[in-house]
N, C-alpha and C positions, 0 to 999 in steps of 0.2 A: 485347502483353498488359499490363494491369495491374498496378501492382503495389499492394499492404498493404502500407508499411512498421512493423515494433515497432520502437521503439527501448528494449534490453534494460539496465536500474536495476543494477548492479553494488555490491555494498559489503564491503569486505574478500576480495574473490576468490568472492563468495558471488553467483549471481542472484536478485533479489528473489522472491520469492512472486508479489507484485502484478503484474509484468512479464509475468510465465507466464503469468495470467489472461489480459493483452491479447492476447497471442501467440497463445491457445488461441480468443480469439472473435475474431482476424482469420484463423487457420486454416479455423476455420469459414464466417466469409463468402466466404475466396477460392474454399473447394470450390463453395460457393452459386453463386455469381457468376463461377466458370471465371478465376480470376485469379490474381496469383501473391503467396503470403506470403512475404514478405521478414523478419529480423530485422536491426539493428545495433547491433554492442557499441561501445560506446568507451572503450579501458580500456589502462593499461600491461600487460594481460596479458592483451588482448583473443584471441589466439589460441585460449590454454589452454581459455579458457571458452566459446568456440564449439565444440570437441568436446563439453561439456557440452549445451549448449544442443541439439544434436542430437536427443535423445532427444526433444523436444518439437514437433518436424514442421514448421519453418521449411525452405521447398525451396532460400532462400538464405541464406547467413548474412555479411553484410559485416559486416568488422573494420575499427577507424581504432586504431591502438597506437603508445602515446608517453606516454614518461616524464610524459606534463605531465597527464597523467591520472590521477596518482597519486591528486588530492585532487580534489575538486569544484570546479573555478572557471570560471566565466561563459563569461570569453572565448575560449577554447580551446576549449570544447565546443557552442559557438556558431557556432564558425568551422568547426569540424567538420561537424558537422548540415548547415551550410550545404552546404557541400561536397558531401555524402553524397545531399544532395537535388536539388542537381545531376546528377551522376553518376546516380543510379537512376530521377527525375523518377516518385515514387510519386504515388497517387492519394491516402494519405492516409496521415499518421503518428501512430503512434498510441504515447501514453506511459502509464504510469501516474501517478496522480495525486500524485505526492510533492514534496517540500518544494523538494526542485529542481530539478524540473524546472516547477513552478510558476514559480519563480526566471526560468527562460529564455522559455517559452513565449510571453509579448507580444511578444521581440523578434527570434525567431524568425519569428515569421506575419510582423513588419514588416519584417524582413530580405528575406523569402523572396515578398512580398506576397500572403500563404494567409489562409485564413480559419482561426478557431480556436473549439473548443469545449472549456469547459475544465469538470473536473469531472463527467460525466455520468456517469451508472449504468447506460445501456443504450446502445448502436448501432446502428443498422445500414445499409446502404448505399440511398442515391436515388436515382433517373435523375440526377441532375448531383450529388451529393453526399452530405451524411449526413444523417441523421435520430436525434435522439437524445434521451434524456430525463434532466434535471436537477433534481436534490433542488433546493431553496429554502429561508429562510425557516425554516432549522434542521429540514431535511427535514420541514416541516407540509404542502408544498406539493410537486410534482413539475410539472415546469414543460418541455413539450415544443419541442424546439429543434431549427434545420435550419439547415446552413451548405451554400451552392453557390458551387462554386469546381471550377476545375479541381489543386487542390491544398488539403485540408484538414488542420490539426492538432487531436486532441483528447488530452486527458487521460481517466483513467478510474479511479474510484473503487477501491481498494481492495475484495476482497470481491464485485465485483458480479458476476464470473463463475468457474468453477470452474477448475482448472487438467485440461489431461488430456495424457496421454500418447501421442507414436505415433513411434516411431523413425522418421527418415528418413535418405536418403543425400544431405543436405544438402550443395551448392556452398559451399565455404568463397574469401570473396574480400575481398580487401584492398583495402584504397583509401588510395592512397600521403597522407601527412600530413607535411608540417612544420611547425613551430611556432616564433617566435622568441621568446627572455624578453622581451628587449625591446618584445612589443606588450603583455606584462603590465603596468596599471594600477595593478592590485590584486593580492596577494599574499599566499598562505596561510602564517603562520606555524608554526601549532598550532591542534589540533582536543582542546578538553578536553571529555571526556562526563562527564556528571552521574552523581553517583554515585547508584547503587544500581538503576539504569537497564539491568542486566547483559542484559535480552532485547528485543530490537527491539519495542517494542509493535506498532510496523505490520506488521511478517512474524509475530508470536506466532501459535502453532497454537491455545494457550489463554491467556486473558488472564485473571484477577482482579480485579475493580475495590474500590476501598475508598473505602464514602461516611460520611458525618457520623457514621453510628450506629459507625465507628470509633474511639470517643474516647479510647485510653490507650495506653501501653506493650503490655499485655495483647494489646487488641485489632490491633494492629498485629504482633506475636509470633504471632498466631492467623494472620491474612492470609497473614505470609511462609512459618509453614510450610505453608499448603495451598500456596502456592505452588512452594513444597519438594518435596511430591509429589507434585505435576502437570507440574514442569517449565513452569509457566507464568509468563509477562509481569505486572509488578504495576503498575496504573494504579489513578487515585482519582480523584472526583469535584471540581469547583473549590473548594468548601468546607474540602475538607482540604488542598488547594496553598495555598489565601490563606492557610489558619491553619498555613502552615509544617510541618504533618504530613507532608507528602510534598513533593517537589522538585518545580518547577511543569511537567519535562520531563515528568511521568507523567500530567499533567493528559488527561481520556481528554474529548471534547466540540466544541461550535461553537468556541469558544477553545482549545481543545486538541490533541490530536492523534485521529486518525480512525482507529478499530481495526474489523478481519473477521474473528476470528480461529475457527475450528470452536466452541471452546466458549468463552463467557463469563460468568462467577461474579458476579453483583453482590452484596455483602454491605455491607449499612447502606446502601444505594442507595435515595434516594427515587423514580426516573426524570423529572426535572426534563426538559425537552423540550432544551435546550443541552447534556444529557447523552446523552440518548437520543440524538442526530443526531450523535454520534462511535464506535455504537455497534452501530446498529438493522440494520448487513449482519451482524452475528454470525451463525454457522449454526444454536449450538442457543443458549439463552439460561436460566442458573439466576438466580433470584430468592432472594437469604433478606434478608427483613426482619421486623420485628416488627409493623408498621404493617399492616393485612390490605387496608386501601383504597390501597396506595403505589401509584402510579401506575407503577412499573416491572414489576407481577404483568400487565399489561394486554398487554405486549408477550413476557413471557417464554414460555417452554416448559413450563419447569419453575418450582414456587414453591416455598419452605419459608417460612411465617409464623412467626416466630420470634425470641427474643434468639439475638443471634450467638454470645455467650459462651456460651450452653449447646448450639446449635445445633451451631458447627463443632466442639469436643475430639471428640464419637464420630463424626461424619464424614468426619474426619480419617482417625481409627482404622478406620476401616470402608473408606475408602480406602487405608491401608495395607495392611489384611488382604487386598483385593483384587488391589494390586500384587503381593503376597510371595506368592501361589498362583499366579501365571503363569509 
């Protein structure tokens, strides 16, 4: 039979958000398709978190564990994967879409000689492969894609499917790894984060964004605390990273980083289309601008036309009052 393999995003002992997604629409096509969903962690504490991963109905879950896993680098997780895909000889591996596993992904399919689809927002299985469709073009375009192979790799957008639960009694199995320092090239010294960056934009359950109509201390004081009490991610549009207002790590866009997160807040957001295509899997989407024609009221849920300085103090308030009765 078959297999799905996920291969499960790991950060600080935590599993991604994004991963579960994949996990949850290759659960789904293995029942489809009478096949077997597989996941693999590869982590120096890869064990711990396959009991975690449990809850989320992978019928196997191979582990690769080793100190060299600590930090993100190339060659060792490379060398791994390979290995794993050996060993299990899945029908198709499927990642989530992030920074690094972008990183490996070309040299992966050449290692492995697979074909790969990278980025896509939807899947599903072919007679000899997948079938899958890809944002373009600062998602203006959606652009329908099919890779046949007897072994495919794709990534998968943040957001594009729900995560769901179903306990199982998951096979936990190992697959032996060594590693020497000596095939290390390259070498991780240190990993400095940007400050002020304290919530994963890409796993955020709620993001904030902050665009031009941001212009001071003030308005920036207003952002952090709604941010405050929502417990929410603060990103901003490219206009405020170029002009130094925000750190360019929060930059939210086609140049930035690619956010899903249930709710997002645009405030001073004109919805410029290189903003929107970092943005447009949000679940629910609030608008406040003052401009009534902004291009980002076209896409949102919710609008508020509005200055933000008089907009957000009693929204705030009114969200606090909400919080402190529950």
């Amino acid at each position: 039979m078959s297999t799905l393999l996920t291969y499960i995003s790991v950060n600080n002992g935590k599993i991604k958000r994004s991963s579960l997604e994949v996990l949850s629409r290759c659960n789904e096509l293995a029942q489809q398709h009478n096949l077997i969903s597989a996941a693999i962690i590869i982590d120096k504490n890869a064990s711990e978190i396959a009991e975690k991963l449990k809850a989320y109905g992978p019928s196997v879950i191979y582990i690769i564990e080793n100190p060299v896993f600590n930090n993100h680098l190339n060659t060792p997780l490379l060398k791994a994967l390979s290995l794993a895909i050996e060993k299990i000889k899945p029908k198709i591996v499927a990642f989530a879409s992030t920074e690094s596993t972008k990183d490996i992904l070309g040299a992966l399919a050449a290692n492995r000689g697979a074909a790969s689809l990278a980025d896509v927002s939807e899947f599903e299985l072919s007679g000899t492969g997948v079938k899958a469709k890809r944002p373009v073009m600062a998602s203006k375009i959606i652009s329908s894609v099919e890779a046949n192979d007897s072994l495919v790799l794709l990534t998968v957008r943040s957001g594009s499917y729900d995560v769901s639960t179903q306990q199982a009694d998951s096979n936990i199995e190992e697959i032996p790894f060594s590693f020497n320092d000596d095939e290390l090239k390259i070498t991780l010294k240190e990993i400095i984060s940007a400050s002020g960056d304290k919530i994963d934009l890409s796993e955020a359950e709620t993001v904030i964004a902050a665009g031009r109509g941001v212009k001071d201390e003030e308005g920036r004081k207003l952002v952090e605390e709604l941010a405050s009490v929502l417990k929410a991610g603060i990103g901003a549009s490219r206009a405020l990273t170029e002009a130094g207002v925000y750190d360019p790590s929060l930059q939210i866009g086609q140049t930035g980083k690619v956010v899903s997160p249930q709710l997002y807040i645009g405030i001073g957001i004109s919805g410029a289309i290189q903003h929107v295509s970092g943005m447009a899997n949000s679940k629910v989407i609030v608008a406040i601008n003052k401009d009534p024609d902004a291009p980002i009221f076209d896409i949102a849920d919710y609008g508020i036309v509005g200055d933000l300085y008089k907009v957000l103090p009693p929204f705030i308030e009114e969200l606090k009052k909400v919080k402190s009765e529950k």
